[in-house]
GUMAR-69823 format. One line per 10 residues: number of its first residue (from 0); their letters; for each residue x negated, y negated, z of C-alpha. Coordinates in steps of 0.25 Angstrom, whole numbers, padded with zeros to 4 digits. Layout:
! GUMAR-69823
NUM = a = X,Y,Z  ...
//
This chain:
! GUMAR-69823
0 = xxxxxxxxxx = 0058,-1054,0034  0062,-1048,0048  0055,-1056,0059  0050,-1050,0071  0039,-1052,0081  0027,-1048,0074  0017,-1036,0084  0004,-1037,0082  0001,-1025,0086  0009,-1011,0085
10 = xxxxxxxxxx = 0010,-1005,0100  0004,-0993,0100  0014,-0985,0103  0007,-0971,0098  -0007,-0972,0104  -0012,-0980,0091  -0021,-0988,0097  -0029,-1000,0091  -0041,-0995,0082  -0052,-1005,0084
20 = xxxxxxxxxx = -0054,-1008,0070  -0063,-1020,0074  -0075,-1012,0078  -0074,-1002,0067  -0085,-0999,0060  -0078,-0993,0048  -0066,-1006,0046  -0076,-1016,0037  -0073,-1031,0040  -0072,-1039,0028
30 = xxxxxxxxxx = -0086,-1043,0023  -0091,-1032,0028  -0092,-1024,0016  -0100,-1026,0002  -0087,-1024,-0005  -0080,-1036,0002  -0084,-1048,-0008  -0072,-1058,-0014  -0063,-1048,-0023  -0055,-1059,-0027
40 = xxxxxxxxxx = -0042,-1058,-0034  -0041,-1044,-0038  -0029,-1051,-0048  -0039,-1058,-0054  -0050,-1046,-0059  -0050,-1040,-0072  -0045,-1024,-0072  -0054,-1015,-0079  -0048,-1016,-0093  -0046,-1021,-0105
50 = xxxxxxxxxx = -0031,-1028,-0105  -0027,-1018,-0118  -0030,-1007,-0110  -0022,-1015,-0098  -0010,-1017,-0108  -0012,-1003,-0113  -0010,-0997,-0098  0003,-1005,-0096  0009,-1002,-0110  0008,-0987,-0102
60 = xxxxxxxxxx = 0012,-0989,-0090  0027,-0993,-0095  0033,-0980,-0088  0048,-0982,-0090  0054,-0971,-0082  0046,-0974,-0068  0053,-0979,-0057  0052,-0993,-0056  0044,-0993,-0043  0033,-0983,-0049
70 = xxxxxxxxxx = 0032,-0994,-0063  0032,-1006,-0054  0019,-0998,-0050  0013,-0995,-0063  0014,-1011,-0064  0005,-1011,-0052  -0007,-1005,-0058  -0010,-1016,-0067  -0008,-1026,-0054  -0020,-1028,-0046
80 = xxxxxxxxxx = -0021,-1029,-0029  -0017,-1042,-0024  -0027,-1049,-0016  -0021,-1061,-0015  -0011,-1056,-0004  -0013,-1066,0008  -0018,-1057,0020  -0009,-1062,0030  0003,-1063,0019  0017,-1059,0025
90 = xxxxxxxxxx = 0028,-1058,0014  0040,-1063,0015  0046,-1047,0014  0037,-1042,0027  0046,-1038,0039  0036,-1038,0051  0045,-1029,0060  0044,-1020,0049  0028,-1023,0049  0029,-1019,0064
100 = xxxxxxxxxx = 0038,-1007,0064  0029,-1002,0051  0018,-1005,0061  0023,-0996,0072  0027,-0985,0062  0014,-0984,0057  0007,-0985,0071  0015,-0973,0076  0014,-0963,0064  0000,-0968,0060
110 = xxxxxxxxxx = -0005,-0953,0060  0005,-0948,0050  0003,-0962,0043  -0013,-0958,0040  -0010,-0946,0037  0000,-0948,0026  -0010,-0958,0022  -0020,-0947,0020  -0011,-0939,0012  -0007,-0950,0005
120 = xxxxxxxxxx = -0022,-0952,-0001  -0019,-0938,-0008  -0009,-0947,-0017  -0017,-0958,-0018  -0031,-0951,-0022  -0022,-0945,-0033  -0019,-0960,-0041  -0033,-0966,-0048  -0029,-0980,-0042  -0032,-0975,-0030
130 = xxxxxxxxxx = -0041,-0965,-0029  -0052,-0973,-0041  -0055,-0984,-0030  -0058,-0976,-0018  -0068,-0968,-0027  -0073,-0981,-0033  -0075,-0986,-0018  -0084,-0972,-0016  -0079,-0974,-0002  -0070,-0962,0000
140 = xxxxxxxxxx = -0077,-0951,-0008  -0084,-0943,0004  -0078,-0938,0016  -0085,-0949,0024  -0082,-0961,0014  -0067,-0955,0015  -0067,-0957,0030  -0073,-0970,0030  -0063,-0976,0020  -0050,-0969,0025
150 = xxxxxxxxxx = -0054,-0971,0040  -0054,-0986,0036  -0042,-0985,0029  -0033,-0978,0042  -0041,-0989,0050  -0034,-1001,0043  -0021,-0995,0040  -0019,-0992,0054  -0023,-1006,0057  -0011,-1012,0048
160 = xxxxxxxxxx = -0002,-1003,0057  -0010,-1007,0071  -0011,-1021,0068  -0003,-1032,0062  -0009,-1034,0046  -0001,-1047,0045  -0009,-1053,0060  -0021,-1061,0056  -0033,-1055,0061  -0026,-1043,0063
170 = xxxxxxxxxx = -0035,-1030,0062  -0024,-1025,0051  -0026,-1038,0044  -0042,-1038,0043  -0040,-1024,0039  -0029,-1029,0029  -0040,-1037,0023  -0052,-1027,0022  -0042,-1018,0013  -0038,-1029,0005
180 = xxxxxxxxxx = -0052,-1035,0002  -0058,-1019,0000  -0046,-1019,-0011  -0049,-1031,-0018  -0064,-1027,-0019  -0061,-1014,-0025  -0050,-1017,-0033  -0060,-1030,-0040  -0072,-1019,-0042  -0064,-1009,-0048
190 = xxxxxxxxxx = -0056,-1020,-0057  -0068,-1027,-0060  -0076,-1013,-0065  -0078,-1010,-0078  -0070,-0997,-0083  -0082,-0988,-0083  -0089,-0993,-0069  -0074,-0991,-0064  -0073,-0976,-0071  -0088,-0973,-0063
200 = xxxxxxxxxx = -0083,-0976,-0050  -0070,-0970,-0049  -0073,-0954,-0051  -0080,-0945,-0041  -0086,-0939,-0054  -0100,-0933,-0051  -0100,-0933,-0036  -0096,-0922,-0028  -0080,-0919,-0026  -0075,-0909,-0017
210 = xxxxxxxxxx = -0064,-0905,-0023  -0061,-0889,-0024  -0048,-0889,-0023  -0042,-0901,-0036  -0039,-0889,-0045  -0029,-0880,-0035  -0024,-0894,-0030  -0019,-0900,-0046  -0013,-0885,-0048  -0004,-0888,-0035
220 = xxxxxxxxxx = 0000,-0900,-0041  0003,-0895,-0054  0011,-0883,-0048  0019,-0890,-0041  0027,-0895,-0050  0024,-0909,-0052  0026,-0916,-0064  0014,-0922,-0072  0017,-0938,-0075  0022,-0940,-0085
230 = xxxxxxxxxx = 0013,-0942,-0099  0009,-0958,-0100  0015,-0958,-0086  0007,-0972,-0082  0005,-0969,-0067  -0003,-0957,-0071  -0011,-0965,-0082  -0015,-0974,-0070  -0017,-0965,-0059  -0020,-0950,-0063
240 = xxxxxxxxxx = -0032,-0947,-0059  -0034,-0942,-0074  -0034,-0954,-0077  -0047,-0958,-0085  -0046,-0973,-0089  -0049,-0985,-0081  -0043,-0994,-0090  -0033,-1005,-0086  -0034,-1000,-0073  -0033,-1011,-0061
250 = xxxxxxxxxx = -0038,-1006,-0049  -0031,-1007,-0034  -0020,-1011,-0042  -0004,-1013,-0036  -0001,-0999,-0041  -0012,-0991,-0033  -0012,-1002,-0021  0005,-0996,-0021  0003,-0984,-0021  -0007,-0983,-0011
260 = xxxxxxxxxx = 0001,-0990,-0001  0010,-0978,-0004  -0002,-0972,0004  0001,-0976,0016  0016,-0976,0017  0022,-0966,0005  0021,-0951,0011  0025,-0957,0026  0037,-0965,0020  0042,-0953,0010
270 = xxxxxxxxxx = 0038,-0942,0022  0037,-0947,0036  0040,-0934,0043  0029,-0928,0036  0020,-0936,0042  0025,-0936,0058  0034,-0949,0057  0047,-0943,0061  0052,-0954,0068  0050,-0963,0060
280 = xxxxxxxxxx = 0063,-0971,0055  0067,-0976,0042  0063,-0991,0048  0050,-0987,0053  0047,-0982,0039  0052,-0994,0031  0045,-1002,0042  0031,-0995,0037  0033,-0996,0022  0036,-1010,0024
290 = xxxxxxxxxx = 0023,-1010,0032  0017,-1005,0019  0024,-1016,0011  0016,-1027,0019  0003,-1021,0018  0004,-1016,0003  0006,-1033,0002  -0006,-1036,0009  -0015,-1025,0002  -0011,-1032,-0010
300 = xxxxxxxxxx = 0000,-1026,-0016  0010,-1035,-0024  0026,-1034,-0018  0029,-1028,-0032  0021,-1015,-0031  0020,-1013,-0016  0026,-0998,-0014  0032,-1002,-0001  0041,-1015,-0005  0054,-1008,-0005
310 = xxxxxxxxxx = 0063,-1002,0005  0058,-0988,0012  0067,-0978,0003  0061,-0988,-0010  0047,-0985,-0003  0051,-0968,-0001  0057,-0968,-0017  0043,-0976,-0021  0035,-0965,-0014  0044,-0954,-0021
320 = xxxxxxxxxx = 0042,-0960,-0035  0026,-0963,-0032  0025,-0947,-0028  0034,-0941,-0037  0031,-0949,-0050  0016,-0953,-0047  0008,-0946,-0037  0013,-0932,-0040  0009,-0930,-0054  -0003,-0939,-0051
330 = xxxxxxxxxx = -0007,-0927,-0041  -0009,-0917,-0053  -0020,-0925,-0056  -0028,-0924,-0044  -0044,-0922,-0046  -0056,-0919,-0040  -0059,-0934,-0036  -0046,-0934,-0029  -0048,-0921,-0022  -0061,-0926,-0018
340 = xxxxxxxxxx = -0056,-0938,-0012  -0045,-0934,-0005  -0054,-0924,0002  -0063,-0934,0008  -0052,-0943,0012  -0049,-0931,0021  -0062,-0926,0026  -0064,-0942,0030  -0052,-0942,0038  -0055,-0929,0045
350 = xxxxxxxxxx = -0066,-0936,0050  -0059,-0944,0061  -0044,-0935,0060  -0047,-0921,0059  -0037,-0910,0054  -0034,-0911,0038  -0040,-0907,0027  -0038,-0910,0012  -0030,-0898,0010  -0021,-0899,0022
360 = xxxxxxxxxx = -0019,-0915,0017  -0017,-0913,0003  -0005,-0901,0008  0000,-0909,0017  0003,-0920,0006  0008,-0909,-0006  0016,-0904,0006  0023,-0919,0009  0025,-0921,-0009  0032,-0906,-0008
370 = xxxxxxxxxx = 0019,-0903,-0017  0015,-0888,-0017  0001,-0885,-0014  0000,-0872,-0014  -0015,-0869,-0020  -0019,-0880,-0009  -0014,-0873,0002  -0019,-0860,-0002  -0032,-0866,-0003  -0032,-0872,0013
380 = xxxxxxxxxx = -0036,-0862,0023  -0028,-0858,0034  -0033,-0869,0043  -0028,-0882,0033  -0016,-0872,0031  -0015,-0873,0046  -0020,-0888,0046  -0009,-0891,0037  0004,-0886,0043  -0001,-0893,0056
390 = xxxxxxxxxx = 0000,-0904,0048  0013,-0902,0043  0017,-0898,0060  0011,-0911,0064  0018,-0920,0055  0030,-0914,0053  0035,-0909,0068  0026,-0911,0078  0023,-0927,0074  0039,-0927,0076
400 = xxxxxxxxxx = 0035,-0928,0091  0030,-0943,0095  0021,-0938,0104  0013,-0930,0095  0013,-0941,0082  0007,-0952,0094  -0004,-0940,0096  -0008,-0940,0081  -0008,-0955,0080  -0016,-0956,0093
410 = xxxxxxxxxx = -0027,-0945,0087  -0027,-0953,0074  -0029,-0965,0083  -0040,-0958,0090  -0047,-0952,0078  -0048,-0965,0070  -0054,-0973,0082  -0064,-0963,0083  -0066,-0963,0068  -0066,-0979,0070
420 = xxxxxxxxxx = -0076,-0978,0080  -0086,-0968,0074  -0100,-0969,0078  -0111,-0971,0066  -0115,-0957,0069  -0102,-0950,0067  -0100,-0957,0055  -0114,-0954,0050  -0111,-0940,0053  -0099,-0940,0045
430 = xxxxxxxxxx = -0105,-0945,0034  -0114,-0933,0034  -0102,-0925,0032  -0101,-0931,0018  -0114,-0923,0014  -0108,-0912,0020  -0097,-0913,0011  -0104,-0915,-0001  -0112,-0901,0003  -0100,-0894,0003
440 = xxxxxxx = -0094,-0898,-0008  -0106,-0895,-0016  -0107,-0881,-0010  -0092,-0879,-0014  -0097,-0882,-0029  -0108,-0873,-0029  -0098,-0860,-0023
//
């Protein structure tokens, strides 16, 4: 390991500032919700299964012609989180000017870092692992509960890039530890759950979906010529949202805890021009999936499955294979729930940043996996037709300027202070807006 005096701060070099996470109302502190009681050893809870039906899901999941990164994987799903990761753990492997520079790069392409974040929900909202415990949370289902739960979210990431996750006392460190405990409750509810008290919670079945648009959206998937997974294909048997049986399942396990890191770094490592960061070096983004590698360690993934413990072409290749062999044929199985989820994530964030939709989103993704979508875009108006091709100049020309990628990074600055620091009466007003919602998507049943 390199060694190199240790900043404890990033310099705020593009008008990021610090956020105040101290006086938030919307960061909980530990203790300071219902939820937070001992979870224990999450290694040590029974999963939801009988062991035949364990040993019958692993007879299955032999898949001999996967790369070997994608069955290391599969082995994942049977291997719970890791809570017993030190807090303030430093591996023998961490470089800490690599720490930094990821840092820096972060700080100075946050914007187009939330934003591939937000696309990259899309991917993730299509896999059961991780769609199941944010509807068995019932935290994210409503346009309001969806900006509550991802305003959070940016909030802390952002604080692993401000702030030093490895000081303690650091802001990015008591962050570190709220997500950490919020996972170990979740995954020790849902792994201790009965089958049928799990299969209740996790469907939106019988509340009101907004989801006009599921039908046109699986015809564009299936016309553009990607391939279904193959018959007994064991990634589809554990993530398709098709999927039926909760047996065997263990819940925030290695697997889903993978590829959701493959969130926050996948689509900027595989397309970073497409998301304003052109110039970023090959350094600077070997620098941020190593970044990634040291916070995946602390969030409890084991060194074994952690998506970003190879080199930067090993990471781009995993990303490849994940899309092209996984995510993609997973996509022709999108339904109403994930429809309906991914549309309040939206509507939430345009709360505090203003100028997306769900169609103008969802294109700009398709668009970044060469995925043709045309019935999608004949349904948008010519205002999201119009929203989205800004979109496209922003990232891809005008975000080549530093001046204007410092603007955007200021306004995302601006917007989540202001989100940060909204009053109870604005916040009360937005939750109004979820009546609203509802409203209109009974009217749309009725037409």
């Amino acid at each position: 390991m390199e060694e190199a005096d240790e900043d404890k701060t990033i310099e705020d070099s593009d008008g990021w500032e610090e956020l105040g996470y101290e006086n938030s109302p919307l960061i909980r502190r530990r203790g300071e919700t219902p939820d937070d009681s001992p979870a224990g050893d999450v290694r040590d809870q029974t999963p939801n299964a009988e062991s035949s039906a364990t040993g019958e899901i692993k007879k299955k999941r032999e898949c001999p012609d996967l790369p070997e990164w994608l069955q290391i994987l599969l082995e994942g799903a049977e291997v719970p989180l890791d809570t017993n990761v030190p807090i303030d753990s430093v591996p023998e492997w961490l470089d800490k000017e690599k720490i930094r520079r990821g840092r820096q790069f972060a700080v100075e392409n946050v914007f187009g870092l939330v934003y591939a974040e937000m696309l990259s929900l899309a991917i993730l909202f299509s896999l059961r692992g991780s769609l199941e415990p944010l509807i068995y949370t019932r935290k994210s289902s409503t346009p309001f509960t969806s900006y509550q739960r991802y305003l959070r979210t940016v909030l802390r990431v952002c604080s692993w890039y401000h702030s030093d996750p490895w000081e303690s006392g650091s802001e990015a460190q008591r962050q570190m530890a709220e997500v950490r405990s919020l996972h170990a409750v979740v995954a020790k509810k849902m792994n201790t759950a009965s089958p049928q008290e799990i299969s209740s919670q996790v469907t939106l079945e019988g509340r009101l979906l907004q989801c006009p648009m599921t039908r046109s959206i699986r015809l564009d998937f299936e016309d553009s010529g990607i391939g279904r997974a193959p018959e007994g294909c064991p990634f589809a048997e554990l993530s398709s949202l098709s999927r039926k049986s909760e047996q065997g399942v263990v819940y925030i396990n290695q697997m889903d805890l993978s590829v959701t890191q493959f969130g926050f770094m996948g689509l900027v490592v595989m397309h970073p021009k497409k998301f304003g960061m052109h110039s970023s070096t090959e350094e600077d983004l070997e620098s941020f999936v190593h970044l990634w590698r040291a916070l995946g360690k602390l969030l409890g993934i084991e060194d074994r499955y952690n998506f970003c413990s190879g080199t930067l072409e090993e990471t781009r290749a995993r990303c490849s294979e994940l899309i092209e062999r996984w995510v993609k044929p997973n996509l022709l199985e999108v339904n109403e729930e994930w429809e309906h989820m991914y549309r309040c994530l939206v509507a939430g964030i345009r709360y505090y940043v203003p100028g997306n939709t769900f169609a103008v989103s969802l294109s700009y993704l398709c668009d970044v996996l060469k995925i043709p979508m045309p019935r999608l875009y004949a349904a948008m108006g010519w205002r999201e037709k119009l929203l989205f091709l800004v979109h496209k100049l922003i990232f891809r020309f005008f975000m080549r300027f530093d001046r204007v990628r410092r603007y955007y990074n200021k306004m995302l600055s601006v917007a989540l202070k202001g989100a940060r620091n909204a009053s109870l009466e604005h916040l009360q007003r937005l939750q109004e807006n979820d009546y609203l919602y509802l409203m209109a998507v009974l009217n749309a049943m009725w037409k």
